[in-house]
NUTI-220114 format. One line per 3 residues: number of its first residue (from 1); their letters; for each residue x, y, z of N, C-alpha, C, O. Coordinates in Angstrom, 1 decimal, padded with zeros to 4 digits. Layout:
// NUTI-220114
NUM = A = X:Y:Z:X:Y:Z:X:Y:Z:X:Y:Z  ... $
//
This chain:
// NUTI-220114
1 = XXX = 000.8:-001.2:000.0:000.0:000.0:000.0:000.9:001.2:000.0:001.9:001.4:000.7  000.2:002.3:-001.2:000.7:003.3:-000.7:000.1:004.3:-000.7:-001.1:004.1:-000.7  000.4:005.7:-000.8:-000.5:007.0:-000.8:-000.1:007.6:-002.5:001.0:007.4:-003.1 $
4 = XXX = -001.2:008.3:-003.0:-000.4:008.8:-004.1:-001.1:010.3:-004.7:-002.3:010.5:-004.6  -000.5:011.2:-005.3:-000.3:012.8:-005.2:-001.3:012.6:-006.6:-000.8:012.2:-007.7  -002.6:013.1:-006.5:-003.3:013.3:-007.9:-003.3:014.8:-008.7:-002.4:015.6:-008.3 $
7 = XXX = -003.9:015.2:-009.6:-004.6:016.2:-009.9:-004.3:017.5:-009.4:-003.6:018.4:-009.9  -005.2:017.3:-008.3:-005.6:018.3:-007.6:-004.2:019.3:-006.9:-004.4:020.4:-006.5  -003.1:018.6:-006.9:-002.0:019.0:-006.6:-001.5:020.2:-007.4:-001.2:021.2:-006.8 $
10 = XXX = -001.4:019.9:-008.8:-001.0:021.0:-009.8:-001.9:022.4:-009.9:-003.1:022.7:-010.2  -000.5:023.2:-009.5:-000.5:024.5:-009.4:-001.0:024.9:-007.8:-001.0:025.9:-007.2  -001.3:023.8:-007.6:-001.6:024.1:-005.7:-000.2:023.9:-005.0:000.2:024.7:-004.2 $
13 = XXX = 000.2:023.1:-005.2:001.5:022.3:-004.3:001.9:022.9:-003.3:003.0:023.6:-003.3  001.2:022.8:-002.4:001.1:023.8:-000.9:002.1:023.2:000.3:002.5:023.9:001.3  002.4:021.7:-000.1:003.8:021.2:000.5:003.6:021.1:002.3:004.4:021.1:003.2 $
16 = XXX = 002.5:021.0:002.2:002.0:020.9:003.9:002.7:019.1:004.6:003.3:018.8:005.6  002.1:018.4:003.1:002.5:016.9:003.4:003.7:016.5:003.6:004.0:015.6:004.4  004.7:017.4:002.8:006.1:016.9:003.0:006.7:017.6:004.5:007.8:017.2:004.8 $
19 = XXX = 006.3:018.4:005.4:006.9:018.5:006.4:005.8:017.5:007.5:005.4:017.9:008.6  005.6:016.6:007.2:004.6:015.6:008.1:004.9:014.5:007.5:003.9:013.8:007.6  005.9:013.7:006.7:006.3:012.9:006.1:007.5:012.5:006.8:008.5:013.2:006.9 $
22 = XXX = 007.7:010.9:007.5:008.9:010.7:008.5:009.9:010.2:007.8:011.0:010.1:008.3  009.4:009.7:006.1:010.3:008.8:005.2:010.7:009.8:003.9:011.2:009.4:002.8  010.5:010.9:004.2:010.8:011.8:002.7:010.4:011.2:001.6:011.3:011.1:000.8 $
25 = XXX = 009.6:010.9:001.3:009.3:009.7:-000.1:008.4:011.8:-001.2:007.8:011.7:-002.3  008.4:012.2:-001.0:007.8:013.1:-001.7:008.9:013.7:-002.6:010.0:013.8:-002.0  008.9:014.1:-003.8:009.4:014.6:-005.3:008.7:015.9:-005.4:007.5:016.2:-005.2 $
28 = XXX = 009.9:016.8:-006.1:009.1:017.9:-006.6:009.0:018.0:-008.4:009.8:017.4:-009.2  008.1:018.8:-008.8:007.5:019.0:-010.1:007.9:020.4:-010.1:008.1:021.1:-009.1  007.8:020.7:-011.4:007.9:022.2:-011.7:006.4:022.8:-010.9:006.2:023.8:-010.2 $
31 = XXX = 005.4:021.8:-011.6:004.0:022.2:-011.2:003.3:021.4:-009.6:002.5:022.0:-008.9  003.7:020.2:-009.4:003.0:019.4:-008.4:004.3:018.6:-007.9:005.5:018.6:-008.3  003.8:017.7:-006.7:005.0:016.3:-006.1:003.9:015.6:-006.8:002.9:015.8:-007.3 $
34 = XXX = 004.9:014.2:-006.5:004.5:013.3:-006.4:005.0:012.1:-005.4:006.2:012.3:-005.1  004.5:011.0:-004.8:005.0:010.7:-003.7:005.4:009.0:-004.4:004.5:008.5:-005.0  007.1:008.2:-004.1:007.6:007.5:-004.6:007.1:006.4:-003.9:007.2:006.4:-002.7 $
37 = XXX = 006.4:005.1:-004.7:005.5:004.4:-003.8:006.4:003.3:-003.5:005.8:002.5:-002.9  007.9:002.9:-003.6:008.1:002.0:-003.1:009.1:002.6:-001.9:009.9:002.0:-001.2  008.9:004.3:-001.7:009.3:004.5:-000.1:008.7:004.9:000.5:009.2:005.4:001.6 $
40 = XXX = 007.3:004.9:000.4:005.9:005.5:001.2:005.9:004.2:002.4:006.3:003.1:002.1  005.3:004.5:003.6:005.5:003.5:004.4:004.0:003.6:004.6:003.9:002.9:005.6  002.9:004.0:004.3:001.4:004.1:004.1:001.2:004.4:005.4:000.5:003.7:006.1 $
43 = XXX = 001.7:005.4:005.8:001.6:006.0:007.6:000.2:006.8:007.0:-000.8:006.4:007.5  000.1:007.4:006.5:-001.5:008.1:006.2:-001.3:009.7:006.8:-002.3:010.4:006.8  -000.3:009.9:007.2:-000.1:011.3:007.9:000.1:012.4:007.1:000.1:013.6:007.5 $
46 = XXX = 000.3:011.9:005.8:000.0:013.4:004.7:-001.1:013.5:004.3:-001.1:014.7:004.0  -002.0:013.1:004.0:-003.1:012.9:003.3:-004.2:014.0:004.2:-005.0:014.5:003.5  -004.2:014.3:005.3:-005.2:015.3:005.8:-004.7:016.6:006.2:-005.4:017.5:006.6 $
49 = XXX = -003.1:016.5:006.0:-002.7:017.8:005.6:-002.4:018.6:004.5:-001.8:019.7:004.3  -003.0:017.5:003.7:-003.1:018.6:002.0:-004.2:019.4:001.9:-005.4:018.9:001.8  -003.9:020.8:001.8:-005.3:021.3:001.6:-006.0:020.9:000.4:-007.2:020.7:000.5 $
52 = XXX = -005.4:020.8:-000.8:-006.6:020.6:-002.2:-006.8:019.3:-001.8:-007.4:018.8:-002.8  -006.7:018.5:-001.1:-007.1:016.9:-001.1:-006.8:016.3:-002.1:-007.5:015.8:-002.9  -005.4:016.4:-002.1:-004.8:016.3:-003.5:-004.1:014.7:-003.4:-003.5:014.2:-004.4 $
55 = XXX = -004.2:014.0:-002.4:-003.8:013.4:-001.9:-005.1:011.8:-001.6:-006.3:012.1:-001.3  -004.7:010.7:-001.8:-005.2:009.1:-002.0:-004.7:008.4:-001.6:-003.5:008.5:-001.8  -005.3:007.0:-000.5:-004.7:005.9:-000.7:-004.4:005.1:-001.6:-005.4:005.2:-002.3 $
58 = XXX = -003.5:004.2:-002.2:-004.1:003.6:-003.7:-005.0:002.7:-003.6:-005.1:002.0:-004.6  -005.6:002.4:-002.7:-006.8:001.6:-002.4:-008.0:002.7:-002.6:-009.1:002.3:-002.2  -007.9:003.7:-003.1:-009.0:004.3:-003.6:-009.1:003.8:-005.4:-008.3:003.3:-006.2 $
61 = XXX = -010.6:004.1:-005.4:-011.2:003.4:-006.7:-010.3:004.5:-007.9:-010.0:003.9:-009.0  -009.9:005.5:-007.8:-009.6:006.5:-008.6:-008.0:007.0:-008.4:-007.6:007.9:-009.2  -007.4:006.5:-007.6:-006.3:006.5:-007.5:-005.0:005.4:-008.2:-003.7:005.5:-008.0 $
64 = XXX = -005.7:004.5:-008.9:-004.8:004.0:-009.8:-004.4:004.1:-011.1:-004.0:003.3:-012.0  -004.6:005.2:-011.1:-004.2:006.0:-012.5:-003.1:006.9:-012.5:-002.4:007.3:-013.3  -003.1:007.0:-011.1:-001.9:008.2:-010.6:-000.7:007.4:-010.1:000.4:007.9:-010.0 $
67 = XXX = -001.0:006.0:-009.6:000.4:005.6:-008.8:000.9:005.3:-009.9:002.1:005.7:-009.7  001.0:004.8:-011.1:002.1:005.2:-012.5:002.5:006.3:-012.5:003.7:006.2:-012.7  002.2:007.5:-012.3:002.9:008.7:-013.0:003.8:009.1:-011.6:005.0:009.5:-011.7 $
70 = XXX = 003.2:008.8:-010.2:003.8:008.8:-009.1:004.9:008.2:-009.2:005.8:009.1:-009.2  005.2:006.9:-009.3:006.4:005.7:-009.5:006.9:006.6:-010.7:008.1:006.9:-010.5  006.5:007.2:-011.8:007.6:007.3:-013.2:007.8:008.6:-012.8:008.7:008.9:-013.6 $
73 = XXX = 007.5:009.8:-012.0:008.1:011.1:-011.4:009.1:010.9:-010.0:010.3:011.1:-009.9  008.2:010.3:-009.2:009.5:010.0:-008.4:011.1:009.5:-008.8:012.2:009.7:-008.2  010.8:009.0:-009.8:012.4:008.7:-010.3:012.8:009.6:-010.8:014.0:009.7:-010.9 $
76 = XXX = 012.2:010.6:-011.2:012.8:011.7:-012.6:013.0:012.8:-011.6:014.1:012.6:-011.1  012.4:013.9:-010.9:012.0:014.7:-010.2:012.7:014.3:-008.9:012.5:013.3:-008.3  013.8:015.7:-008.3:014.6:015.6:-006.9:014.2:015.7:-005.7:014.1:016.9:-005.3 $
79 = XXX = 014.0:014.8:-004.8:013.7:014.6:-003.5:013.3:015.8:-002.8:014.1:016.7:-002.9  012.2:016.0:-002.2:012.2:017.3:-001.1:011.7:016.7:000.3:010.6:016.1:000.5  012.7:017.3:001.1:012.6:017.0:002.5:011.9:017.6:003.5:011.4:017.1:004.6 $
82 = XXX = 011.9:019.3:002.8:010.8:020.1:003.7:010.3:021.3:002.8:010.6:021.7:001.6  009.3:021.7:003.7:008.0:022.4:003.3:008.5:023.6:002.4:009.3:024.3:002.9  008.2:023.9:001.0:008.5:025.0:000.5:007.6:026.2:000.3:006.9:026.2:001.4 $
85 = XXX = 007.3:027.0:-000.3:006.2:027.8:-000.3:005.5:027.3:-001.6:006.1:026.8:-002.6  004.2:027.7:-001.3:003.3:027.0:-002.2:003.0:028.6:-003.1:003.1:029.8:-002.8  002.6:027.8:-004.4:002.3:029.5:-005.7:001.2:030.2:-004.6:000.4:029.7:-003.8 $
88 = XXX = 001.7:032.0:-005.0:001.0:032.5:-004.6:-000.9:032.6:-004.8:-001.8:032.9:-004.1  -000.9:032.1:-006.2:-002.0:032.0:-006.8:-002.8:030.6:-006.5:-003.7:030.3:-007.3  -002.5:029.6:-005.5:-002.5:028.1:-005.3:-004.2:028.1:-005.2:-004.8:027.1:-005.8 $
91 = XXX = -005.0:029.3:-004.5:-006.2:028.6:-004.0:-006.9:028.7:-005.4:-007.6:027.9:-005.8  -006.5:030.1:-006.3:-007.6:030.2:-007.2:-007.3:028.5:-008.2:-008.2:028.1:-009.0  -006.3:027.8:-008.0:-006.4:026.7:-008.6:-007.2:025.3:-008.1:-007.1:024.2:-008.7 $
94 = XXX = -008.1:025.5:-007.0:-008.5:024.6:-006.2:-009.7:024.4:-007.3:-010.2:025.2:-008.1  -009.9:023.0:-007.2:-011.4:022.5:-008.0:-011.5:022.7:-009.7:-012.5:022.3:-010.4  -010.2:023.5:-010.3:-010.3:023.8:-011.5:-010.0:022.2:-011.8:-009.4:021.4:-011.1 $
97 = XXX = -011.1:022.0:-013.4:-011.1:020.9:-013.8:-010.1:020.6:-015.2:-009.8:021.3:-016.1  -009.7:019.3:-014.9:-008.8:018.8:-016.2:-007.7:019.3:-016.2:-007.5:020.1:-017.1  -006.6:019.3:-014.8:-005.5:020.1:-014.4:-004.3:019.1:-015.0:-003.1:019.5:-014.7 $
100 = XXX = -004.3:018.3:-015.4:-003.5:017.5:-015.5:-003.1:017.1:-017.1:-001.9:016.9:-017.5  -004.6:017.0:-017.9:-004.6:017.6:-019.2:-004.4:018.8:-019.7:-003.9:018.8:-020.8  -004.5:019.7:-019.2:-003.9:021.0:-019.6:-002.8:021.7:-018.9:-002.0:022.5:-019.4 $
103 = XXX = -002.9:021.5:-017.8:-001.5:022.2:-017.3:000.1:021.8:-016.4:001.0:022.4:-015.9  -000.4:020.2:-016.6:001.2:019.1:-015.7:002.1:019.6:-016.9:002.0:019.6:-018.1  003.0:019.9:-016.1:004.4:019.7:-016.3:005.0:018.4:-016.1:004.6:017.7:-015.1 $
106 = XXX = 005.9:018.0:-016.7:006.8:016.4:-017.2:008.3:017.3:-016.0:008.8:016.4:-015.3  008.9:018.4:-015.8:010.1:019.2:-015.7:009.8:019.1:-014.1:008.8:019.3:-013.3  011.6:018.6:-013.9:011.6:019.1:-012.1:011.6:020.4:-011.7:012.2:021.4:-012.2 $
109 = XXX = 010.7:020.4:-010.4:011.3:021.9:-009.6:012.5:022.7:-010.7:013.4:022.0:-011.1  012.4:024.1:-011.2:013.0:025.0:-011.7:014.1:024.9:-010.8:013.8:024.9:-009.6  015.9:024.8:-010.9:017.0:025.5:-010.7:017.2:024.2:-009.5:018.1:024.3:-008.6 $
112 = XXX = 016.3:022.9:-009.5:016.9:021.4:-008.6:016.9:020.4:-010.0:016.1:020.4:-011.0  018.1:019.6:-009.6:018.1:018.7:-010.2:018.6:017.4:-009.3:019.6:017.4:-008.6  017.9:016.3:-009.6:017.9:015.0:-009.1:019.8:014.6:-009.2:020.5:014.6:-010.2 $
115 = XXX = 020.1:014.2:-007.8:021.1:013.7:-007.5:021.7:012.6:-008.3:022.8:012.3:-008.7  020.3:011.8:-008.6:020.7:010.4:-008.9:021.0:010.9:-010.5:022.1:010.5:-010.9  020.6:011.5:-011.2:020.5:011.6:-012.5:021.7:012.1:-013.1:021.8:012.2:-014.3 $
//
């Protein structure tokens, strides 16, 4: 089991979850994280600190569409350990539909790049 970062994340990425995360398993995007499922330990302790509820167990019905892109960004996209500031403009993105179709970025965090890479 793991947790995994949908949608609702991009352009919000408010980063609440990663300073409430004991295993670092969260990645940054230029636009959203995503959370690396074979270091998630399914503690559940990010998931009600995301404000957009951007956040799933993968035992949700709708959340197995995202632990692929979770697993293939976690590898690409460099580790973050603590809380950054989230876009100024994060809430007007709350509830906007088809965020992933029109506005995910593939690119890590601007000016980080992945150690491993």
């Amino acid at each position: 089991m793991t947790y995994v970062v949908t949608e609702d994340c991009i352009n919000c990425k408010h980063m609440d979850c990663v300073s409430v995360c004991p295993v670092n398993c969260f990645y940054e995007g230029q636009n959203m994280l995503v959370i690396h499922p074979d270091e998630c330990i399914d503690c559940g302790v990010c998931e009600p600190e995301c404000p957009p509820k951007a956040i799933l167990s993968d035992a949700h019905p709708s959340a197995q569409k995202w632990l692929a892109l979770n697993d293939e960004y976690s590898r690409k996209w460099p580790n973050i350990s603590s809380k950054g500031t989230a876009p100024q403009d994060a809430a007007a993105w709350n509830d906007v539909p088809d965020k992933f179709e029109k506005h995910f970025s593939p690119d890590p965090v601007s000016g980080k790049v992945d150690a491993a890479q």
